[in-house]
C-alpha positions in Angstrom: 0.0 0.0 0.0 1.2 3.4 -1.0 0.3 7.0 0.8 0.2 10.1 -1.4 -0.2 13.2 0.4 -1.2 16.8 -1.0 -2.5 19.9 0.5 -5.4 22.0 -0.6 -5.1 24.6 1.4 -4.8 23.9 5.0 -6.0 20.5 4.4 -4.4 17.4 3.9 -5.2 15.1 2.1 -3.9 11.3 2.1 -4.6 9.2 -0.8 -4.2 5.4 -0.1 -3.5 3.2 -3.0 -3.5 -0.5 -2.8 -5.4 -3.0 -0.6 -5.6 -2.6 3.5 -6.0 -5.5 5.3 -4.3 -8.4 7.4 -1.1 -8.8 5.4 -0.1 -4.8 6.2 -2.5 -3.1 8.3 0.4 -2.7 10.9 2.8 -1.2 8.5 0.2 0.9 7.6 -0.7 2.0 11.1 2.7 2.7 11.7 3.3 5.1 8.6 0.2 7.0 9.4 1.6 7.2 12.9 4.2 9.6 11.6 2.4 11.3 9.0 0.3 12.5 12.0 0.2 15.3 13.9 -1.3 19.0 15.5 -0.1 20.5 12.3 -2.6 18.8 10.2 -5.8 19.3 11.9 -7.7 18.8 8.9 -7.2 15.5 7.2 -9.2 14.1 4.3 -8.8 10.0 3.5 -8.9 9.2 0.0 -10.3 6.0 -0.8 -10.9 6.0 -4.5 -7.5 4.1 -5.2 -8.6 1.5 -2.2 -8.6 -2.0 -4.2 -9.4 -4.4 -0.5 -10.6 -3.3 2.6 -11.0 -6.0 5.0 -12.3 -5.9 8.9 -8.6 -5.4 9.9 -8.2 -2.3 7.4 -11.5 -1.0 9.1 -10.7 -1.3 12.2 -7.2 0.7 11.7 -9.3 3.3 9.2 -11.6 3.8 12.5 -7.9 4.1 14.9 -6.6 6.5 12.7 -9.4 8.4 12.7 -9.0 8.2 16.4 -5.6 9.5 16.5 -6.5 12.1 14.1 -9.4 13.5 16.6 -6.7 12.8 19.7 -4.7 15.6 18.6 -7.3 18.0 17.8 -7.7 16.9 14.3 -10.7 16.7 12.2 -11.1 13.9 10.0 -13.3 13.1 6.5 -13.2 10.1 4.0 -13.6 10.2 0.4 -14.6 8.2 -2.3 -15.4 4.9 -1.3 -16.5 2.4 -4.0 -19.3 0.7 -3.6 -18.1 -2.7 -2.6 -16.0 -1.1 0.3 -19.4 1.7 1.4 -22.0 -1.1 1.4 -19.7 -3.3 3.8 -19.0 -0.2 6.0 -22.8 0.3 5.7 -23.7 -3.2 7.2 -21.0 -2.7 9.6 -22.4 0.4 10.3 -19.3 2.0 10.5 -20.4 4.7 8.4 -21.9 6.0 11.5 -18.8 6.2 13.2 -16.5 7.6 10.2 -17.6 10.9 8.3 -17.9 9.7 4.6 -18.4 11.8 1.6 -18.7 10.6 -2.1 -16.1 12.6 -3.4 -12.9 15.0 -2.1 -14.3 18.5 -3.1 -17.7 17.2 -1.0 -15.5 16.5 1.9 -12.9 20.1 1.5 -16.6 21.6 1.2 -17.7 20.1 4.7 -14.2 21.4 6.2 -14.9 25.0 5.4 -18.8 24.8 6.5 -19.2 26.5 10.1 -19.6 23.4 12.5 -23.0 23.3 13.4 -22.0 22.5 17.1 -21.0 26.2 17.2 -23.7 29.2 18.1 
């Protein structure tokens, strides 16, 4: 699995490439370990070059996301394929991450006010 990065703006934005699942989910914990931090606050996950998710790939997509939010991060996902949003819909996971069908969707939610606020 490969991890592009970009910025728009003040937003990051981590494109994964390649499958996430058993075989590497720890290497890829680890590299988004570094690639972490209070600098980034807003991160967007690109999944439109995500060819496998399995359970063990979910489970580190919903760490991540943790880790993100742990450092005062906000987090967004992007471009899920079917396949991959119908099993986080069953799952239900797609209560628990913030998915949007495309990157300009998710940099539009970043610059909405929060609706927590006022």
């Amino acid at each position: 699995m490969d991890i592009h990065e970009k910025k728009i703006g003040d937003i990051t934005v981590f494109t994964l490439d390649g499958g996430l699942g058993l075989d590497n989910y720890r290497e890829f914990s680890r590299r988004m370990d570094t690639l972490i931090s209070p600098e980034r606050k807003k991160v967007i996950i690109d999944l439109d070059q995500l060819t496998y998710l399995s359970s063990w790939g979910i489970g580190i997509l919903v760490s991540v996301a943790g880790k993100i939010r742990k450092v005062g991060g906000v987090v967004k996902f992007a471009n899920l394929h079917s396949e991959i949003a119908g099993v986080l819909h069953v799952m239900r996971m797609d209560k628990v991450l913030d998915i949007y069908p495309s990157v300009d969707d998710a940099v539009a939610s970043l610059h909405e006010p929060s609706r927590k606020e006022g």
